[in-house]
C-alpha positions, -999 to 999 in steps of 0.1 A, spaced: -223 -358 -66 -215 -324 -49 -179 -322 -37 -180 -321 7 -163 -293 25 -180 -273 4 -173 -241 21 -139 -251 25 -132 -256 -11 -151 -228 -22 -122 -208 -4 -93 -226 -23 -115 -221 -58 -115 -180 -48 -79 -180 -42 -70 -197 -73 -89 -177 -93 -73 -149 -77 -36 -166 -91 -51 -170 -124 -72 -194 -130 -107 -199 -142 -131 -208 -120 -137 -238 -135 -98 -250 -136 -99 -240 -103 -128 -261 -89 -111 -293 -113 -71 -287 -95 -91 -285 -63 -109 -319 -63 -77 -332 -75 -57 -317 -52 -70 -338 -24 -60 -368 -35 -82 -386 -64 -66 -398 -98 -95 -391 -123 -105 -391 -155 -120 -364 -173 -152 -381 -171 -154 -390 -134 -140 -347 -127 -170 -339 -144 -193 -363 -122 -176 -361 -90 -179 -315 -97 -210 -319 -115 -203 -295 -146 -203 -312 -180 -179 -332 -197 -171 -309 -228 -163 -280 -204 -146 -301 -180 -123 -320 -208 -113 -289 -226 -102 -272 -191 -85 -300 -183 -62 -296 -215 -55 -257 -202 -49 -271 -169 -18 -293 -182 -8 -269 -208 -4 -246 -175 12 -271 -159 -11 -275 -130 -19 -312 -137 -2 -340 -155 -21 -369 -176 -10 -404 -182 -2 -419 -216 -26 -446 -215 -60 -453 -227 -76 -434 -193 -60 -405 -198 -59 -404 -155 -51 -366 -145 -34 -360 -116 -32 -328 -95 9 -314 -93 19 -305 -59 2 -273 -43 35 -259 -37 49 -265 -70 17 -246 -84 19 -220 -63 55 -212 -74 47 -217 -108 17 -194 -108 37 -169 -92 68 -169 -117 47 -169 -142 25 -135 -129 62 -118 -117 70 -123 -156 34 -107 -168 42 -82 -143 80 -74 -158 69 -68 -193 41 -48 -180 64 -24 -167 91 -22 -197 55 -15 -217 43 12 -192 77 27 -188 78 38 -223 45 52 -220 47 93 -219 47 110 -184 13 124 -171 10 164 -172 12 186 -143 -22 179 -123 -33 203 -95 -67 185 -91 -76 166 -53 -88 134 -51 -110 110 -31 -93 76 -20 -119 53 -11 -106 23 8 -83 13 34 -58 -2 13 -60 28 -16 -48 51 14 -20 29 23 -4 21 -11 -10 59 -19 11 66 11 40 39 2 37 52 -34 43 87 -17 74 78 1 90 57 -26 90 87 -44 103 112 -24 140 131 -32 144 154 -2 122 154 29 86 142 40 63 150 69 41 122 84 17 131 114 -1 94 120 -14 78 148 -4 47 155 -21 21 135 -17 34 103 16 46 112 30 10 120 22 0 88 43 24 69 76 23 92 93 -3 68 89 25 39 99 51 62 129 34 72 136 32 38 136 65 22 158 76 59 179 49 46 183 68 8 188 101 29 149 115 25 149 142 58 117 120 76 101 136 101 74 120 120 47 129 150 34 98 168 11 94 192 27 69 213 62 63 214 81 41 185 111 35 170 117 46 133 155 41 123 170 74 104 137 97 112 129 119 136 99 107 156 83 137 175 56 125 198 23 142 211 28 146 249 -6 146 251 -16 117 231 -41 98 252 -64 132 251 -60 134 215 -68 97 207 -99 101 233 -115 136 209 -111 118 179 -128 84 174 -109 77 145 -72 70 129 -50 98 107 -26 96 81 -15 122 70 17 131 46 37 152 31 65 146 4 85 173 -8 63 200 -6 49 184 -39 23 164 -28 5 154 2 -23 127 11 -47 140 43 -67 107 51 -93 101 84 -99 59 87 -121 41 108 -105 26 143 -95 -8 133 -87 0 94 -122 -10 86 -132 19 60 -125 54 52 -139 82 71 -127 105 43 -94 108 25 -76 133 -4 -45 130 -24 -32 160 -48 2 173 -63 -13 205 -63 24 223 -52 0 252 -38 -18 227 -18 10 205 -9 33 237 1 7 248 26 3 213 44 40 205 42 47 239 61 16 235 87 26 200 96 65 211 104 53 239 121 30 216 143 56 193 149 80 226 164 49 235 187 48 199 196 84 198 207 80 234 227 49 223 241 68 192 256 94 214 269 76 239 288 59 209 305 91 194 314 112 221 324 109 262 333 146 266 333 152 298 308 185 284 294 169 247 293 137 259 269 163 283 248 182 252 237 149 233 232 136 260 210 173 260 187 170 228 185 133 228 173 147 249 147 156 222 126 125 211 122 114 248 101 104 238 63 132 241 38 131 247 2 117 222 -16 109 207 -52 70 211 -48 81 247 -35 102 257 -65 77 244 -93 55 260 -78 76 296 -74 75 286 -114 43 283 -119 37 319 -101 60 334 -123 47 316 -157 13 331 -147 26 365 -144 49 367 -174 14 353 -195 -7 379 -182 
């Protein structure tokens, strides 16, 4: 007979399956998770899937560890608790997940690749940006508005934390511990012209990600990522440069005292690009080319 709440356990099969196991395990842990004590024969009435199948899942199921059976003649499989599944399932993928890296780690690093790519989701864009600032060693350059920016301010914190130089234009005022935050005075008129979020970001004049989502982080408008240094050295100086005109256009709206906008402008100084790793492999690169030809 088919199993009630259908929809409802459809969900708990999918995320499961999405720990680890088979659909089918999944579907048997499940029906015993609510409660019945069952033998392999009645899981395979009460699910409707046949008694081979069922039987030999049920023998992966305790092997896993997501079930126990009893030592009688019934063999009655019971369902461990969720939360003692859960934990399981996850020490078990952190371990997959350790060895993968000690394998990976010893694989040989990628060549130099000057080629731009197209990120295609939502989430792409935002782990491509996290990856970014992980990596950084000296400075980055983020110009975001706000809902894709709140989402990266715990990696931003971060690398300020590590001493990455992290310089940031908003579009509505927020707190980022260790960076910089320069905001566009004129925000509202720039959210209004453009019916859609930015990312975009700069690390170490080495690579940079340029991404346009959908309001709401519903889909990708259009995105690119490259550690082209030539690229990468021509967005990381535009964006600092945007972020000085920023700050001066702020001033002269606030203030027409002579003295007043000469100290803004030193102090917007700071913000002028600095030599940096994508900057210098790519004054080698120049030079590699012309000792070649």
């Amino acid at each position: 007979m088919p199993l009630p709440f259908v929809d409802e356990l459809s969900v708990v099969v999918e995320a499961l399956v999405n720990m680890g196991l088979t659909p089918l395990e999944a579907e048997i842990y499940a029906h015993l998770a609510r409660g019945p004590v069952s033998t392999g024969y009645g899981i395979a009435k009460a699910i409707g899937k046949p008694t081979a199948n069922v039987y030999k899942a049920v023998r992966t199921l305790q092997m896993k560890g997501a079930i126990v059976v009893d030592g009688g003649e019934t063999q009655l499989c019971r369902a461990i608790p969720p939360r003692e599944l859960l934990d399981r399932l996850d020490r078990q993928f952190r371990g997959h997940r350790d060895r993968a890296a000690s394998m990976l780690a010893r694989l040989p690093a990628p060549s130099p690749d000057a080629r731009v790519y197209r990120l295609s989701s939502v989430t792409q864009v935002m782990d491509r940006c996290r990856s970014m600032i992980g990596a950084a060693s000296q400075e980055m350059a983020v110009d975001a508005f706000p809902a894709p920016l709140g989402l990266i301010i715990p990696d931003l914190e971060a690398a300020a934390r590590r001493g990455i130089r992290t310089v940031v234009k908003a579009y509505a005022p927020c707190d980022i511990a260790g960076a910089r935050v320069v905001v566009e005075p004129e925000a509202d008129k720039v959210s209004a012209r453009w019916p859609a979020d930015w990312c975009n970001v700069v690390v170490d004049g080495s690579q940079f990600l340029v991404a346009l989502l959908e309001r709401g982080g519903t889909g990708v408008v259009q995105a690119i990522w490259s550690e082209s240094p030539s690229l990468a050295c021509i967005v990381h100086g535009y964006l600092f440069q945007e972020f000085i005109t920023t700050l001066m256009s702020r001033a002269f709206s606030e203030s027409s005292d002579l003295e007043t906008l000469r100290s803004r402008f030193r102090d917007s100084q700071e913000l002028a690009p600095r030599d940096t790793p994508g900057y210098r492999q790519l004054l080698r690169e120049i030079r590699g080319h012309e000792q070649v030809e």
